[in-house]
C-alpha positions as CSV (number, residue, x, y, z in Angstrom):
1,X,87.9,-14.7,-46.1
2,X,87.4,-10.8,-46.1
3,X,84.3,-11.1,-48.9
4,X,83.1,-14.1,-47.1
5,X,82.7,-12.2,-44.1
6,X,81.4,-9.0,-45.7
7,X,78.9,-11.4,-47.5
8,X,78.0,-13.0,-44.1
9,X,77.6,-9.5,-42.6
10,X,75.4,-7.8,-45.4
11,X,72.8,-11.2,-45.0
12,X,72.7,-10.7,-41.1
13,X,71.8,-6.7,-41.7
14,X,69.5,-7.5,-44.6
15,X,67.6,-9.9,-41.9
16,X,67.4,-7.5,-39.6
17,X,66.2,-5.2,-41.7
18,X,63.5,-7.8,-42.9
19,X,62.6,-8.3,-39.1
20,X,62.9,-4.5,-37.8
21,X,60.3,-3.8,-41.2
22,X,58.3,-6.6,-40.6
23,X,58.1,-5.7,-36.8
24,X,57.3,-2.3,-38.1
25,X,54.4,-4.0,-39.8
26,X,52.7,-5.8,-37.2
27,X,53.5,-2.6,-34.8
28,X,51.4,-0.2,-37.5
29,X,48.7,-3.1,-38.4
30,X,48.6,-3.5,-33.7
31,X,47.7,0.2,-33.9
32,X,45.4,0.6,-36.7
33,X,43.5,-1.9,-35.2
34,X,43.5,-0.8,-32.0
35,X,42.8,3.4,-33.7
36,X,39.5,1.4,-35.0
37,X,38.6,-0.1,-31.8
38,X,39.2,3.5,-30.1
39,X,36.7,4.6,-32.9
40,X,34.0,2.0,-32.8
41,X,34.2,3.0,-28.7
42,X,34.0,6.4,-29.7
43,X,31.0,6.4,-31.7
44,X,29.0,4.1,-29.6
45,X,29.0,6.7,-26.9
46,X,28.6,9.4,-29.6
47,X,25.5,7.9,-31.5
48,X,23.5,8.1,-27.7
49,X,23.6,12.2,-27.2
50,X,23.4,12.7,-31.3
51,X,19.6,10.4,-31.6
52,X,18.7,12.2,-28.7
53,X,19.2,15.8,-30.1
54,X,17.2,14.6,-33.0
55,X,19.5,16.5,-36.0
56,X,17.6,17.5,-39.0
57,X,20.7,17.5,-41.2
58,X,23.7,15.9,-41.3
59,X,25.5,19.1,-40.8
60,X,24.1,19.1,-37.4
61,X,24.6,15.8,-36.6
62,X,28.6,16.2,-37.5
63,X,28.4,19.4,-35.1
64,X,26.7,17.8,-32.1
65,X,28.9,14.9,-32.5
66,X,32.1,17.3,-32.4
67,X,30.4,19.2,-29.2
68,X,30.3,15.9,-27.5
69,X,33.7,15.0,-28.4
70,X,35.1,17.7,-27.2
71,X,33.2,17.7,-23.9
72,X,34.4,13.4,-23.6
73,X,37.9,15.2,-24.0
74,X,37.3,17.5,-21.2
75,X,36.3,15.0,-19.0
76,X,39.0,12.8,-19.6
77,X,41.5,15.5,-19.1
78,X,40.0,16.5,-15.7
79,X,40.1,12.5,-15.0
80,X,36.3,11.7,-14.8
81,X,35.7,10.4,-17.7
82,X,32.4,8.6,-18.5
83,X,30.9,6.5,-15.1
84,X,31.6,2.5,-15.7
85,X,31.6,1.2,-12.0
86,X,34.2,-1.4,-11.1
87,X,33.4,-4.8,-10.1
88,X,35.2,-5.4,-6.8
89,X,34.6,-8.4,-4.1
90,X,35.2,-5.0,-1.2
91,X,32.2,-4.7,1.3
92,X,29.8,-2.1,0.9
93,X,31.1,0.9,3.2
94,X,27.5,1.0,4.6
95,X,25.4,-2.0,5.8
96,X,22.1,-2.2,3.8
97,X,19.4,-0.8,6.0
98,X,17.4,-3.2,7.9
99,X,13.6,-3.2,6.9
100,X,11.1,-1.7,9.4
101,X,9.4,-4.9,10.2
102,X,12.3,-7.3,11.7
103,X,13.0,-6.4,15.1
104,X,16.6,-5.2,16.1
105,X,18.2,-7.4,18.4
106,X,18.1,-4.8,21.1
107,X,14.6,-4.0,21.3
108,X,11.5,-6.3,22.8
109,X,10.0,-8.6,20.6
110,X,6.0,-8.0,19.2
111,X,4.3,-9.6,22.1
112,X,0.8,-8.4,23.6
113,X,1.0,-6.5,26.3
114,X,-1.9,-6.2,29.2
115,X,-3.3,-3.8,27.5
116,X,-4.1,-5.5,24.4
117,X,-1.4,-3.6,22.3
118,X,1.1,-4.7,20.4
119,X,4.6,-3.4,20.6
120,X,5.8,-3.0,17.4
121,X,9.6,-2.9,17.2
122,X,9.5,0.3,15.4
123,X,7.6,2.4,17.7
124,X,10.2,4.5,18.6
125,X,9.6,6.4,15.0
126,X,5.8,6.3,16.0
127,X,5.8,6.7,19.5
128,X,2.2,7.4,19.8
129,X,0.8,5.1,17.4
130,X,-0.4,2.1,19.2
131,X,-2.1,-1.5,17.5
132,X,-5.4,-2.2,18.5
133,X,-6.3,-5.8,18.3
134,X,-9.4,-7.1,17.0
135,X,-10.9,-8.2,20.2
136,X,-10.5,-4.4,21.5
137,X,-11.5,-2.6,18.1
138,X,-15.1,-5.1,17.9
139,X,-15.7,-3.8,21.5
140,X,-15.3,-0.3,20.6
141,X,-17.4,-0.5,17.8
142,X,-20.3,-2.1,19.4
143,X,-20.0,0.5,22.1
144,X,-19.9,3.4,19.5
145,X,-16.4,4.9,20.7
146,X,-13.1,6.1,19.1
147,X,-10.2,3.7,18.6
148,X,-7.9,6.0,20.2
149,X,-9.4,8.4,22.9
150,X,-12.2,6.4,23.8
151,X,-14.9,9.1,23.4
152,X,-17.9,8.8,21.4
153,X,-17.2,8.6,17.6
154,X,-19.7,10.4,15.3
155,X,-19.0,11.8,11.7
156,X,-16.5,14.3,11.9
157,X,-15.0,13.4,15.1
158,X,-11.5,14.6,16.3
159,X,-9.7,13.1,19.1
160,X,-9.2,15.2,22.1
161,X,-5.6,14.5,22.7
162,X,-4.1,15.1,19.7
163,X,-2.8,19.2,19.4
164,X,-2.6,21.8,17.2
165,X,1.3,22.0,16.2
166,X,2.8,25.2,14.0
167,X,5.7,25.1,12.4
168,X,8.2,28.2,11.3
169,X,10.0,27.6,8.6
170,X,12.9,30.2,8.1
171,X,14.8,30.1,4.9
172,X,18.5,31.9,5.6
173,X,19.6,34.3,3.2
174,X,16.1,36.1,2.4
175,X,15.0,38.5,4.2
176,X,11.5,40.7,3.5
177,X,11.8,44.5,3.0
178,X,8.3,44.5,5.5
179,X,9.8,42.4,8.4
180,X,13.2,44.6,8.4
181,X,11.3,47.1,9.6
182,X,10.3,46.0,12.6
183,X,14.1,45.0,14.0
């Protein structure tokens, strides 16, 4: 009964062994396969940055590939890594920016006024650009007069109400050797 037993034993550790090896197996072939796939990865993003350096030899190509490895390392250590955005179903943080020609719900629709203007619903960015309709304009071209200050409009002409504006510009931090004279 004893040599049955040991008989009995030795088959159940030779089948382990037979399944720890073949587990072995399929655990090294898992990882070689997935070392390839690492290195196809790899060289896809390496192949970009070499054809654009434009190597002469092969030398250099081997050495710009190594640079760029090493800086991919970097970033991975520092947790960048390369950009690839997430697709997520999350709202925007922002709301896309409404464009300049639909009114906002707050503000008077585009409707003629007495005056023959239109109110445009984004004056408030131009508030002294006004629409002359095309009634108005023909009559201020038969009468030989500006669109906007109603005086006569020859070649050359400026309008009377708009001003002169300067603007300073000062850039902090510099500083002329000539103006710090005069503090």
């Amino acid at each position: 009964m004893e040599s049955q037993l040991r008989a009995l034993l030795e088959e159940q550790l030779a089948a382990q062994n037979l399944r720890i090896s073949e587990l072995r197996l399929e655990q090294q072939q898992m990882f070689e396969k997935m070392m390839t796939a690492l290195q196809k990865e790899r060289t896809s993003e390496l192949k970009p940055f070499v054809k654009a350096m434009n190597p002469e030899t092969l030398q250099n190509a081997i050495s710009l590939a190594r640079l760029q490895e090493e800086a991919m390392d970097v970033e991975k250590e520092a947790g960048k890594g390369p950009y690839k955005p997430a697709l997520t179903n999350r709202p925007p943080l922002l709301s896309p920016p409404r464009p300049a020609f639909l009114p906002h719900s707050n503000m008077p629709s585009a409707a003629a006024s007495a005056s023959g203007t239109v109110a445009r619903p984004f004056s408030q960015t131009f508030k002294n650009t006004r629409v002359i309709s095309a009634a108005e304009r023909a009559e201020k071209n038969a009468k030989g007069l500006c669109y906007f200050c109603d005086q006569p409009y020859e070649r050359g002409h400026k309008c009377s109400n708009k001003k002169t504006q300067l603007f300073l510009v000062e850039i902090p931090g510099e500083t002329n050797e000539e103006d710090e004279g005069f503090d």
